[in-house]
C-alpha positions in Angstrom: 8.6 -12.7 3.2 8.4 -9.0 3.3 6.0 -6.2 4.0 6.3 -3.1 1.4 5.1 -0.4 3.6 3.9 3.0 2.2 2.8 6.0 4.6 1.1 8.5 3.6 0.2 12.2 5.3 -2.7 13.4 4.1 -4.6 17.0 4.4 -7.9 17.1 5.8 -9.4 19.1 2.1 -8.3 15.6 0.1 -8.6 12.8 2.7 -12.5 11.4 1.5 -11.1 11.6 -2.2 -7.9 9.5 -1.4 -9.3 7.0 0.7 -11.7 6.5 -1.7 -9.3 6.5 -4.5 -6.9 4.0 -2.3 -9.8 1.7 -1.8 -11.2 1.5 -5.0 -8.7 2.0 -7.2 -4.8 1.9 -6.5 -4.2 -0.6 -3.6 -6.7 -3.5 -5.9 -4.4 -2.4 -9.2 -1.3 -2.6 -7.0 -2.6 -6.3 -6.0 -3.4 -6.8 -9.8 0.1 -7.2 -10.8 0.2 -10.3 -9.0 3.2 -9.4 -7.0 2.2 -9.0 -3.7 -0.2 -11.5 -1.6 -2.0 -8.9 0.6 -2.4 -5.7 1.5 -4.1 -3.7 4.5 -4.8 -0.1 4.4 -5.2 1.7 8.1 -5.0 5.1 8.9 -5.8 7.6 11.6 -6.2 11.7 12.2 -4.7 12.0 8.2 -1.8 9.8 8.5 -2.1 6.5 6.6 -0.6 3.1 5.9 -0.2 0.3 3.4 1.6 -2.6 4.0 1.5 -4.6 0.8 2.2 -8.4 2.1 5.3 -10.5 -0.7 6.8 -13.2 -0.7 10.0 -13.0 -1.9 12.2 -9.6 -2.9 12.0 -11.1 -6.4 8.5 -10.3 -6.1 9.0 -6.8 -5.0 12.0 -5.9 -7.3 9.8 -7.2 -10.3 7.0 -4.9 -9.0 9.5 -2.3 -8.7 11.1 -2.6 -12.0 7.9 -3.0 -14.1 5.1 -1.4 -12.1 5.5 1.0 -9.8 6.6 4.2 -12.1 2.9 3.5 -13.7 0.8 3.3 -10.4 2.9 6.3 -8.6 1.9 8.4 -11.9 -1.7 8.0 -11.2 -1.2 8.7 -7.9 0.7 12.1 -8.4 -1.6 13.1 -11.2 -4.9 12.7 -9.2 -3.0 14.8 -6.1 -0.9 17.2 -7.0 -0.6 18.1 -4.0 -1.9 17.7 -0.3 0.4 14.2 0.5 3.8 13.1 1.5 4.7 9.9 0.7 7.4 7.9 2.1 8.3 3.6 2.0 9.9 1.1 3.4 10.5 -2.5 3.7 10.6 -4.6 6.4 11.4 -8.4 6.5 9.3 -10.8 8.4 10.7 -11.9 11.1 7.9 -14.2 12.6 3.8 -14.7 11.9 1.4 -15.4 14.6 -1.9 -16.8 13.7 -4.8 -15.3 15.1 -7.4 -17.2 17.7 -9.6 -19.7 14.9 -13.5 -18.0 14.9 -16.4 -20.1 15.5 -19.3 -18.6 13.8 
């Protein structure tokens, strides 16, 4: 297992419009190809990140290989400018499961 991690710096002028965008559009089409299990999007004072949960690096060299050109297009088309990008991956080493909630 294997988180595909993407930060993002952001300037103030675009951040609404690319959370938005990430939200709504990009992180469920990334999801869409059915590569990855999970995802979570945090960020804080215009730094941001995705972690993009897989299961095997099958999964994310498929992704890679077949989808990720596409989605990085759209991404570099609706801001030309105003982010930095950069990614990573990082093996699992161990997952803890939270406290069980009683509603």
């Amino acid at each position: 297992m294997l988180i595909y991690e993407v930060t993002v710096t952001v300037d103030e002028n675009v951040r609404g419009e690319f959370e938005k965008f990430m939200a709504e559009s990009h992180i469920p089409a990334v999801l869409g190809t059915g590569r990855f299990e999970a995802a979570f999007f945090a960020g804080s004072d215009g730094v941001y990140r995705i972690g993009y949960h897989c299961d095997s690096r099958e999964d994310l060299d498929a992704y890679l290989a077949d989808h990720a050109y596409r989605l990085r297009s759209e991404i570099a088309e609706r801001f030309p400018s105003g982010i930095v990008t950069e990614r990573q991956v990082l093996d699992i080493i161990a997952l803890f499961p939270g406290p069980a909630v009683n509603a």
